[in-house]
N, C-alpha and C positions, 0 to 999 in steps of 0.2 A: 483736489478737494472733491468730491464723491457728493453727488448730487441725490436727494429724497423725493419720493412722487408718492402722492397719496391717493389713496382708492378708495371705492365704495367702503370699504373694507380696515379700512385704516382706524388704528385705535383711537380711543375718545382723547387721549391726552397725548400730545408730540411738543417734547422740548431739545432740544437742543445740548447738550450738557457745556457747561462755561468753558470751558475750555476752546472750542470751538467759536463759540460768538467772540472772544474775549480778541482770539486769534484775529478773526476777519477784522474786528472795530481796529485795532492795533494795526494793523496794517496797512488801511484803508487814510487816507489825509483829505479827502473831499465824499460827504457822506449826502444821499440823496434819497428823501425820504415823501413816499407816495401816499395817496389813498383813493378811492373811486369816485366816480362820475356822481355830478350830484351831492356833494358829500355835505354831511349832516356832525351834531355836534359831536362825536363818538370819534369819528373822521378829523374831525379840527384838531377837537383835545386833545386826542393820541397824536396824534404830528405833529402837533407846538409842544406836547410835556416832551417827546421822545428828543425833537429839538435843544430842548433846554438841557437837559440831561447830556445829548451829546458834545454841544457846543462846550458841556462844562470839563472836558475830554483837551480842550483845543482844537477840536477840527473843524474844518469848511464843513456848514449845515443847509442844504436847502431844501426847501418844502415846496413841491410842486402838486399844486390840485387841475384836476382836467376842466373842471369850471368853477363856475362862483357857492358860494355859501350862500347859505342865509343872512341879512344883515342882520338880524338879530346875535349873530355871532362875530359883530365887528370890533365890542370890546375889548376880546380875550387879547392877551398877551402875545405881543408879536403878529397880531392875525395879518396885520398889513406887509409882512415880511412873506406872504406867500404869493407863490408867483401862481396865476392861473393860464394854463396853459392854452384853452380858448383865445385868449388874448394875448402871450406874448408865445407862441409858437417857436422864434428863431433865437429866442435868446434859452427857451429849454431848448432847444437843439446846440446851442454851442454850451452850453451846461455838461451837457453827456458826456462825452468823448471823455474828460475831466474827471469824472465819479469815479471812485472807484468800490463803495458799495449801495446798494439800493436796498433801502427799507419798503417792503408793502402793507399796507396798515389796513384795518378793514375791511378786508375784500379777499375775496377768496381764489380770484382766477384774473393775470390780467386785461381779461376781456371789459373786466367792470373798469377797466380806464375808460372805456366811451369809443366810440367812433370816430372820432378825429386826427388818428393816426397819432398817438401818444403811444400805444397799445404795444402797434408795430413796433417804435422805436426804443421801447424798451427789451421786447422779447430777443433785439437785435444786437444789443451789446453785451459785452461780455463781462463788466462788473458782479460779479457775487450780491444774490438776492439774499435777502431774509426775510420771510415770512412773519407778523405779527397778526395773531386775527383770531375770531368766534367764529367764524361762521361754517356752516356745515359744508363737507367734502369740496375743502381744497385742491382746486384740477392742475394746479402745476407744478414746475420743477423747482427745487429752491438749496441754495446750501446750508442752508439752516433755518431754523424756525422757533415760535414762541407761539403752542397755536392749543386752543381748549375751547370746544363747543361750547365745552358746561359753564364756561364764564361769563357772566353779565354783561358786557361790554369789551369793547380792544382797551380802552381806559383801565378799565384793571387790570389786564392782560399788562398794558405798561406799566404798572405799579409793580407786577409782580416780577417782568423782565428784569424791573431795577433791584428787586429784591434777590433771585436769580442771581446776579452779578453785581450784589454786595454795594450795589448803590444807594440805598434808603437814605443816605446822610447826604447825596447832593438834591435829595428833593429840599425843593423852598415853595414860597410862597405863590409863588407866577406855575410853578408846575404844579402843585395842588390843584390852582384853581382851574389848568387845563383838564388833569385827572377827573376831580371832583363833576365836573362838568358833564362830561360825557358818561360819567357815571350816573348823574340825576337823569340824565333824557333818555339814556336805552333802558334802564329801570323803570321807568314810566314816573319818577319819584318815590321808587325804592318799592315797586307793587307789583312789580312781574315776578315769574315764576325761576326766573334765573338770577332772582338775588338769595342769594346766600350767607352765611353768617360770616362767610370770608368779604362778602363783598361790605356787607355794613362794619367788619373791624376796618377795613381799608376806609371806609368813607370816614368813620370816626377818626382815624390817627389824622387823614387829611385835614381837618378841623381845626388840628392842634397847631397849624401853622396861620392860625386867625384870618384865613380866610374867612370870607363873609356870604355864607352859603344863602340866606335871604334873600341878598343880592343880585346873585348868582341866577336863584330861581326865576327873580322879577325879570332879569336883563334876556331870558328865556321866554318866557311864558306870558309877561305883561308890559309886552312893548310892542302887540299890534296896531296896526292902521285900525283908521273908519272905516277903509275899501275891504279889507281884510276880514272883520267883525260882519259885514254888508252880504261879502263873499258864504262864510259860514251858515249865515241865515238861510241866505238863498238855498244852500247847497242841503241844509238838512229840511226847510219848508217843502223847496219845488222839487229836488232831484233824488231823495234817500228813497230806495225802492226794498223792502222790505217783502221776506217770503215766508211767512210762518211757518207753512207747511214744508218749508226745507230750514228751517232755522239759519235766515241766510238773510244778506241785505247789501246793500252797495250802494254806490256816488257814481255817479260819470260825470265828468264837466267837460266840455266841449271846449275848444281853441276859442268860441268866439267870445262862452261865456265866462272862461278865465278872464277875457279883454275888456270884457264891460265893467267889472271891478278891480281894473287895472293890477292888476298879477305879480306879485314879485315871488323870487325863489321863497318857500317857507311857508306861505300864507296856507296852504293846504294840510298842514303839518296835525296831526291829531285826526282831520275827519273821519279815515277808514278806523279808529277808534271809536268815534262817538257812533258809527254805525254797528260798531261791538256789543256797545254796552247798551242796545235794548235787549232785557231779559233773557228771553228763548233764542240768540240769536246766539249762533255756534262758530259763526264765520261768516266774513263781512270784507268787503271788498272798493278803492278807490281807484279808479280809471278816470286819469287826466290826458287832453290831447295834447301832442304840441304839434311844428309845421311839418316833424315828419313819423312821427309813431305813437301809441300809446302806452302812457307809465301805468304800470300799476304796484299797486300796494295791496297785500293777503293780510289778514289777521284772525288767529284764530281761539277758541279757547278748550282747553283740556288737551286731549289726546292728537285732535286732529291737528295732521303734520302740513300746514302750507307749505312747506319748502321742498315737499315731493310736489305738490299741484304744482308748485312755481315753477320746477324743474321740467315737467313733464307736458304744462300748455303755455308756459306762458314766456318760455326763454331767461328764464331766471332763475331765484332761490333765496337762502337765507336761512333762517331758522324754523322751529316747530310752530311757532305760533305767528311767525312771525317774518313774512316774505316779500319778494318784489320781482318784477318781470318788466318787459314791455314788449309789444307788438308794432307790425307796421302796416295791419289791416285796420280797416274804418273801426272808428268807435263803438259802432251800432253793431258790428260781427262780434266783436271784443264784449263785450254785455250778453249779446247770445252764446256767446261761449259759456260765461261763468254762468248764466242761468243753465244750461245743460249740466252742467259738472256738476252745480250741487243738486240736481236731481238726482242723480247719481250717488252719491252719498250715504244717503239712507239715516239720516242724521236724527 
């Protein structure tokens, strides 16, 4: 089987033709399907609907995440059937040997499995990859792939794989609402610039299997803490640093003061947004510490491409408007950085 690598260069649209995918699922009787560090709801979705779909095949399905989610994302169907690899290390290690295909789901390079030596132990086996994913320039080798920048989410990307391969009739209800899902959060609720009128006929037909998309919303967006609501205050009162004259503005929160509003995975979720959406600001920036580096989050509006910044200072990437990185200098170098850059700009 004849392996694909994609370049700087590499066209906007790489599919796979069914014959191929159809070959490797067929073949394969223990199927093992990923997505990156830190993973968010686009991450979930796509790896429980892709789940359900497979499982509906007969084959051994696991879902391995490299850490925890959101609890806000404890609902979804099956979420408890995923193993997080932070926490059970030896039982994915005797997983492996056993797989004989591996799904990568949002993520573009397996670097974005995290540091904790998952990374390694997949680039190490030799089960047949496939690639599922949006995001810009895919860095590694895969024997097949389902992969479109221009897609809204990997959640459609699975809608559409299923469609691809004449699956539409085993979606039900539990994989709607994983689709659906990760559809409403990388859309921002259907207002970013990567929705499409393919992406609203998919979220409409999802509909028709009475999922309860209200629900959905709430089970997302209106299930924060007090520490959480306390946390946002804080963070757009005391810490939102705003630059007119670069049409720029950013969050840093520090290790201690995530800990003073007691911190869970998620709680941070939207800020380098609400730092978007004052007026003039063209781009807008979230730096979180933890015990060993700093996350960040890019977001941009119009033309300006964060995912070349992300690439190029901050170890990272992602999309045009729309990126992430992390460092392992002080917080307070990581801030002078991004104030340098958008001077630089010319915005």
């Amino acid at each position: 089987m004849p392996f694909f690598v994609f370049k700087s260069y590499h066209p906007m649209n790489k599919f796979s033709d069914k014959k191929t995918l159809l070959s490797l699922l067929n073949k394969a009787k223990s199927v093992l399907i990923l997505s990156h560090h830190n993973p968010d709801a686009d991450a979930v979705g796509s790896s429980l609907a892709l789940y359900f779909l497979i499982k509906k095949l007969k084959k051994k399905v696991t879902v391995v995440l490299p850490n925890a989610f959101p609890e806000f994302l404890n609902w979804m169907p099956a979420s408890d059937k995923i193993i997080l690899f932070e926490n059970d290390k030896e039982k994915v290690k005797q997983i492996l040997p056993k797989t004989d295909l591996i799904f990568l789901l949002d993520c573009n390079s397996f670097r974005r499995l995290g540091t904790d030596g998952l990374n390694e132990l997949i680039t190490n086996i030799s089960a047949p990859k496939i690639l599922i994913d949006h995001h810009r320039m895919p860095e590694r080798y895969f024997n097949a792939f389902y992969f479109d920048d221009k897609a809204s989410s990997t959640c459609e990307l699975i809608y559409k794989f299923a469609k691809h391969l004449n699956w539409l009739n085993n979606i039900d209800k539990k994989i709607a609402q994983c689709i659906y899902t990760g559809l409403v959060t990388d859309t921002g609720s259907f207002k970013y610039d990567s929705v499409s009128p393919e992406t609203m006929r998919i979220a409409a037909h999802l509909l028709e299997y009475n999922i309860h998309h209200t629900q959905i919303q709430q089970n997302v967006f209106d299930t924060y803490s007090y520490d959480r609501l306390k946390l946002v205050g804080y963070a757009l009162s005391e810490k939102l640093r705003y630059f007119p004259e670069f049409k720029a503005a950013y969050i840093a929160l520090s290790q201690k003061e995530l800990k003073k509003f007691n911190y869970k995975k998620g709680d941070t979720e939207g800020l380098v947004n609400s730092a978007l959406s004052i007026k003039d600001v063209q781009i807008s920036a979230l730096f979180t510490e933890t015990d060993k580096l700093v996350r960040v989050s890019l977001r941009s509006k119009g033309s300006l491409d964060v995912n070349e910044i992300a690439r190029q200072y901050f170890n990272g990437g992602g999309h045009k408007n729309a990126a992430g990185g992390q460092m392992t200098i002080p917080l307070d170098e990581v801030t002078k950085l991004f104030e340098s850059i958008v001077q630089k700009l010319n915005l």
